[in-house]
N, C-alpha and C positions, 0 to 999 in steps of 0.2 A: 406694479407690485402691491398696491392696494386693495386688489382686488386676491389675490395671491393667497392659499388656504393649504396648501400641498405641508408633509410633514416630511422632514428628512431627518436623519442620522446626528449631521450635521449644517451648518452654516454659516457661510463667509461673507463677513462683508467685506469690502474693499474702498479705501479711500483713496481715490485718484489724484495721479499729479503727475507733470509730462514725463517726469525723470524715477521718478518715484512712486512706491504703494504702500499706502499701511492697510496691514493684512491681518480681520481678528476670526477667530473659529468658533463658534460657541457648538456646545451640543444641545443636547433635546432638553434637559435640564438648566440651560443657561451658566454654563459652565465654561466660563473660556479657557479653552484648551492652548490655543497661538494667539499671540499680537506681536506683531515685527513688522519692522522697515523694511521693504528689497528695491532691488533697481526697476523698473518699470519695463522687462519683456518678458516674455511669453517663456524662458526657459529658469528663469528667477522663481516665476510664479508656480509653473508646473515641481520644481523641488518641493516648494513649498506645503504643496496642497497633498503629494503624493499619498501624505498615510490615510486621509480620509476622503478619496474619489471615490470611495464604494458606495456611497450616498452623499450628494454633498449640493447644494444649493451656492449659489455666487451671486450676491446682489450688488448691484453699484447707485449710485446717483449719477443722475441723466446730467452729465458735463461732458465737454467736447471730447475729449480722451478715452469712450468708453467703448467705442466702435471695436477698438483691439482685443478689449477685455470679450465680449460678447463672439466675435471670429472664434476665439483661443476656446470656449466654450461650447462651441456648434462641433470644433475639430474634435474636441476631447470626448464628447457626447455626456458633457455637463448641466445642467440646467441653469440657466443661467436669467437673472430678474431683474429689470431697469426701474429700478425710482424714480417717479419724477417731480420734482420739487413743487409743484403743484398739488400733488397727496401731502407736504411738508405743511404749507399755506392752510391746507384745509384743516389740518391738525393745530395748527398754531393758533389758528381762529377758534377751536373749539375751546382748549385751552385757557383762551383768555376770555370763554364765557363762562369757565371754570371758575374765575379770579371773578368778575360782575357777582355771582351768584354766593360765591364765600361771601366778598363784603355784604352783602343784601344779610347773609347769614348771621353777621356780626353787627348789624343793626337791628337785628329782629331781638340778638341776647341783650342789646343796648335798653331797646327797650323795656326789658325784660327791669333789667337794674333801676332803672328809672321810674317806673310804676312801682315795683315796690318801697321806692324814697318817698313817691308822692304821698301814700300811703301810710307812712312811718312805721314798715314792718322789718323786723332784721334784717339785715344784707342777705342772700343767697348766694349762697357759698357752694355750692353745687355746681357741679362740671357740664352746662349742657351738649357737650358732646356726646354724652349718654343718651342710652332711651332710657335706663332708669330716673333718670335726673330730669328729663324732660317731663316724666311721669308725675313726677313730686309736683311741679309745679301747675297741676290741673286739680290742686285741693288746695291751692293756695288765700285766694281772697274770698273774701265774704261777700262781697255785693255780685251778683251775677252776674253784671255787665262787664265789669272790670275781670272777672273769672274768664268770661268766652271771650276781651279781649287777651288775654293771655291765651287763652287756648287756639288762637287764632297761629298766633305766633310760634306754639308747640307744635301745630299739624304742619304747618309749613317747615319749620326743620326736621321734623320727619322726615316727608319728602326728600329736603336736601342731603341729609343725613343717607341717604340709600341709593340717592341718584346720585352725589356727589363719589361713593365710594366705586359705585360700578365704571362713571366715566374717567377716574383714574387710572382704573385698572386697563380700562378701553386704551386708552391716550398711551399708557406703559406699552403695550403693546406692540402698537404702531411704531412708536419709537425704537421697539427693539428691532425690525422691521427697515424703518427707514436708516436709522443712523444709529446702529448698536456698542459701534467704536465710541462713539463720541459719550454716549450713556453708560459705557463701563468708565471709560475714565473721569466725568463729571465726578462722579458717585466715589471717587477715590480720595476728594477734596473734603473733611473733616467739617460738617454744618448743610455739604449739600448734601438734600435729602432726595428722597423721589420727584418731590413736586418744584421744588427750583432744579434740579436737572435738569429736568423735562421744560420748564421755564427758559431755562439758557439756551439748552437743546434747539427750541421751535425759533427762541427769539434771533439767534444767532443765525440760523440756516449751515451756512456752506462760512468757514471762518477764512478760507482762502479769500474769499472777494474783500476782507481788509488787508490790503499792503502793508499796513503795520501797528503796530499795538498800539500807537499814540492813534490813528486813526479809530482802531477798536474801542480804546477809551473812552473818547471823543464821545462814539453812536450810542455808546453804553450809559453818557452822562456820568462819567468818572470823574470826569474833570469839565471846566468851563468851554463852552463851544465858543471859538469866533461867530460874531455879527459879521456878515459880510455882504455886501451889493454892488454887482457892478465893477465887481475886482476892488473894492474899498473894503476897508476893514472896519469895523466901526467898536472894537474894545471887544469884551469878554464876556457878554451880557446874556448870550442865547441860551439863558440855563433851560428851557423848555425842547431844544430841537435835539434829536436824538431819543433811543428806545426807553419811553420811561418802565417797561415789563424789566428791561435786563439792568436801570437802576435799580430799581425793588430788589429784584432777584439776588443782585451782589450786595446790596445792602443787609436783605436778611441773611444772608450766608455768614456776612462779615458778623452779626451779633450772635449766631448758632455756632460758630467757629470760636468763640470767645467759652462757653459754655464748657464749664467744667474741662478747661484747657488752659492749667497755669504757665505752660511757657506761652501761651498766645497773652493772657490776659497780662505776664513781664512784658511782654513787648509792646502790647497797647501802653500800658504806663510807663516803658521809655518818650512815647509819643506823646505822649499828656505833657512831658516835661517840655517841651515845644510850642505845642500845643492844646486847646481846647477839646474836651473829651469829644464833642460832637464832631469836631472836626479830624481827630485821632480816628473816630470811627470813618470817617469819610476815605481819611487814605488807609487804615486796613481793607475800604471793602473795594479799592482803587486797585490794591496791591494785590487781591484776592481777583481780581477780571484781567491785571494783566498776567499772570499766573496762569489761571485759564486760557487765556489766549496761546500761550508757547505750549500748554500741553496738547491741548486740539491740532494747535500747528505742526508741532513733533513727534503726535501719538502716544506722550507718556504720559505716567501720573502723575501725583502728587507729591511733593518731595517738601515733607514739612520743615528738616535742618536746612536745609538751602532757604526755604521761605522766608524764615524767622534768624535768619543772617544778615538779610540785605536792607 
């Protein structure tokens, strides 16, 4: 499926499961048209797909149950595209040289603030996510050394600044691609944006291979991992083991969710009355992965009144 370039009408992905399939449709515009649950045979599925067989792509991820899907495809004279989680891997590595290259980005503006302290010149107050703003700052200092070291630092987020935007776009792609279920519904969650999507997206893989949301949390670093050796348990201490991409991930979600969202921001300060803001934030962004997990699991969205009930 990686290599995969063909254009169709429409297209299905399908997320496999022995008894079950969530089933989304998008068209050429990225419009999803279907997302529903059906029983897992071939006369379930065939209802489903009937209004758009007149061009229609069916992709799956390469898991044990996909042999049926692919038969039912060859009968119908469907086209039909296997995934295979190895094109996920390769994505998910890109991704997180994505993340390497922002932070490099945000020690370059670090530096940026700090030479002008050394200095004793006004703060810059300028957004260097611009090129205008990056522009200003190449008439900045009087000594030329200290200029071309800034200017060092402007050319270089240039670069990033262009190659950061294209491989976004690259990375969206793929995504929609490999797992376009899982990318419609991320994106229904109030703070995630494109780029933690796609963060949760690659971090997570396939969410079936956790048996259950305490396990989820656990890999996610939501909560305190057992020390363990040797069938011993040694207390609560493993705050390192487990994916530090998808604590980030749900952490900034958890402060973007807060954002101009006064019934999130009452219910952070029911939690302060408990607890410590830092640690208020720790279990909104707790609350916020296991949420994610039952939607992934069940194919639905977001459902903010239920969220901010429990």
């Amino acid at each position: 499926m990686n290599f995969y370039h063909s254009t169709h009408q429409y297209y299905c992905s399908i997320d496999l499961h022995a008894r079950s399939l969530y089933v989304c449709i998008l068209d050429q515009s990225n419009e999803t048209l279907l997302h529903k649950e059906i029983p897992a045979n071939p006369e379930a599925l065939c209802r489903l797909i009937e209004p758009y067989r007149t061009d229609l792509v069916i992709g799956v991820e390469c898991m044990h149950c996909w042999y049926w899907v692919a038969d039912f495809c060859e009968d119908n004279g469907i086209t039909f595209i296997l995934g295979h989680a190895l094109y996920m891997r390769a994505t998910r590595d890109l991704l997180r040289r994505r993340t390497h290259i922002v932070r490099h980005g945000a020690e370059l503006k670090a530096h940026v603030v700090n030479t002008t302290s050394q200095y004793n010149l006004p703060p810059n107050k300028v957004n260097l996510k611009t090129a205008d703003a990056r522009k200003q700052l190449r008439s900045t200092f009087d000594q030329p050394e200290v200029q071309r070291n800034i200017d060092l630092d402007m050319t270089i987020l240039d670069c990033y600044s262009q190659e950061l935007y294209r491989l976004e776009r690259f990375i969206e792609q793929q995504a929609k691609q490999h797992n376009p279920l899982y990318l419609q519904v991320l994106r229904t969650v109030p703070g995630i944006g494109r780029v933690l999507a796609l963060t949760i997206l690659y971090e997570i893989g396939d969410i079936q291979r956790f048996d259950s949301v305490q396990k989820f949390a656990s890999y996610a670093r939501l909560v305190k991992c057992k020390a363990e050796s040797a069938g011993k348990s040694y207390g609560t201490q493993g705050n390192k083991i487990g994916n530090a991409h998808l604590k980030w991930a749900f952490s900034e979600a958890a402060v973007l969710y807060l954002k101009g969202n006064p019934k999130a921001q009452r219910y952070l300060q029911r939690l302060q009355k408990r607890m410590s803001k830092a640690k208020a934030l720790s279990a909104l962004a707790h609350k916020l992965g296991r949420a994610v997990y039952f939607m992934l699991k069940n194919g639905t969205v977001f459902n903010e009144q239920r969220f901010l009930a429990g």
